[in-house]
C-alpha positions in Angstrom: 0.0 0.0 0.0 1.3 3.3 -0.8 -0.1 6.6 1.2 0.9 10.4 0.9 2.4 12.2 3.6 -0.3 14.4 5.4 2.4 17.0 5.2 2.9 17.3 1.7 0.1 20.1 0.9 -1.5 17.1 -1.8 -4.3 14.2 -1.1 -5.5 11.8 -3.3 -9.4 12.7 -4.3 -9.9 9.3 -6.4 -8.9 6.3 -6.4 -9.6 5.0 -9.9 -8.0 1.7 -9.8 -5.0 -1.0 -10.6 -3.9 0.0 -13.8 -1.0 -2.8 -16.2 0.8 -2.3 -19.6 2.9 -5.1 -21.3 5.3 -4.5 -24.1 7.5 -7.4 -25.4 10.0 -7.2 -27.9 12.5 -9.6 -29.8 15.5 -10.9 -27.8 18.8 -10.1 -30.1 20.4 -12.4 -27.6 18.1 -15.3 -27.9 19.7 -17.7 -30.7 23.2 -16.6 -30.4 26.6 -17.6 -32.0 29.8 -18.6 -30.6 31.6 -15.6 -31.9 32.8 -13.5 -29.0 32.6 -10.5 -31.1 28.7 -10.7 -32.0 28.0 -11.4 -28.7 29.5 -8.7 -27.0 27.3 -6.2 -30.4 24.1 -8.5 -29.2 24.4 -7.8 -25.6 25.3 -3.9 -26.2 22.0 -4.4 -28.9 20.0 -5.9 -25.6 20.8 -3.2 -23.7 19.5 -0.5 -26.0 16.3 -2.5 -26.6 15.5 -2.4 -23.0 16.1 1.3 -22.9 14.0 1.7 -25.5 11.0 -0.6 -23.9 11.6 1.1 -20.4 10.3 4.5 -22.5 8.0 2.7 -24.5 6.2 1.0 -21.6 5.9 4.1 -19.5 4.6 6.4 -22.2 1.9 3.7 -22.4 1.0 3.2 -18.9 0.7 6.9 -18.9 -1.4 7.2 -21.6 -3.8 5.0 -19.8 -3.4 6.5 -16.6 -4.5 9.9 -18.7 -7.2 7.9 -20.1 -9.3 7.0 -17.0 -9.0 10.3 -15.5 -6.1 9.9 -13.1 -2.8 12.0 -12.8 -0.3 9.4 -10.4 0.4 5.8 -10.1 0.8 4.9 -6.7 3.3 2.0 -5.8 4.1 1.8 -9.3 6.5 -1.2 -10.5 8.5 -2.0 -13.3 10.4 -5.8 -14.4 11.6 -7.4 -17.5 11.4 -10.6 -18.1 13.6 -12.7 -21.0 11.0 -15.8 -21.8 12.7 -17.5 -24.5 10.6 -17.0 -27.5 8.7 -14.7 -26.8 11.6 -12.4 -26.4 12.1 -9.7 -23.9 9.4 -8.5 -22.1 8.7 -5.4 -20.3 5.7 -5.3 -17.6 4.7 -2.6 -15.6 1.5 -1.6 -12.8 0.5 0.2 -10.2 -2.4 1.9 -8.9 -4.0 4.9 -11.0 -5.2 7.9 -8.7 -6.0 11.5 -8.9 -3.9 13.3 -6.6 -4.6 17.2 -6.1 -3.4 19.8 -4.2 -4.7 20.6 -0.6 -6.7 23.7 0.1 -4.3 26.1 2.2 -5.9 27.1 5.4 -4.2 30.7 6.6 -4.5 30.5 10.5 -3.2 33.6 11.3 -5.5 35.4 8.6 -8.4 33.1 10.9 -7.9 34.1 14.1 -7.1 38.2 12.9 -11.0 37.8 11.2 -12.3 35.5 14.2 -10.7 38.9 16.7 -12.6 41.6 14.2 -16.0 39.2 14.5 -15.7 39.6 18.5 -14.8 43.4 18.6 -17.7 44.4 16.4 -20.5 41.6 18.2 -19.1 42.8 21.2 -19.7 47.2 20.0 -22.8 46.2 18.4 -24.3 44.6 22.3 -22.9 48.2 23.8 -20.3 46.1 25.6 -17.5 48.7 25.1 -16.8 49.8 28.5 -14.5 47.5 29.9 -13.9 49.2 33.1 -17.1 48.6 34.9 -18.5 44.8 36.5 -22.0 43.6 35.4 -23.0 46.0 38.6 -21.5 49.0 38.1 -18.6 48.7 40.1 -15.1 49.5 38.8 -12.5 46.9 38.3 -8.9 47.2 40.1 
């Protein structure tokens, strides 16, 4: 489970669900020769393909994520997996959410307008003469 911290000045409004993309690719790697030379071009070859699937696979999980109306993935992940065949294969999920920002409460601007309420209730009632008791007496 993944959570935001309450600090952060952001909360999550929707949760719109788990959200997957897949992209598999062929495996330069996978029938190989015994040339030490093309092997060491097919590994440097594997390595740019899974560059280019890392990019691919995130563009497309964030396409999807723009799709349902979310603007995060929470507790996202992200593997590849070499199966042979099928080649390499890039997999990646999380959950999609709609995260926005939190409504900034000014305290001090509070309390200076909660003072101003109690001056003027209390000028309205007459209440202005602070130097008397309820009976008339002064106060030391």
């Amino acid at each position: 489970f993944s959570k935001l911290d309450g600090n952060s000045g952001y909360t999550v409004s929707h949760v719109f669900g788990f959200v997957e993309e897949l992209v598999v690719a062929d495996d330069p790697e996978f029938e190989w020769s015994d040339n030490f030379n093309q092997a060491r071009a097919s590994h440097e070859t594997r390595q740019t393909l899974m560059y280019l699937l890392d990019a691919k696979v995130r563009r497309r999980m964030c396409k999807k994520v723009l799709e349902m109306g979310g603007n995060a993935v929470l507790g996202y992940y992200q593997n590849f997996d070499m199966e042979g065949d099928s080649g390499l294969v890039a997999r990646t999920y999380g959950t999609c959410v709609l995260i926005e920002k939190k409504e900034t409460v000014d305290i001090a601007s509070d309390i200076a307008s909660s003072d101003q309420r109690m001056i003027k209730a209390a000028a309205a009632s007459g209440d202005d003469d602070d130097d008397d008791d309820d009976d008339g007496r002064a106060l030391v």
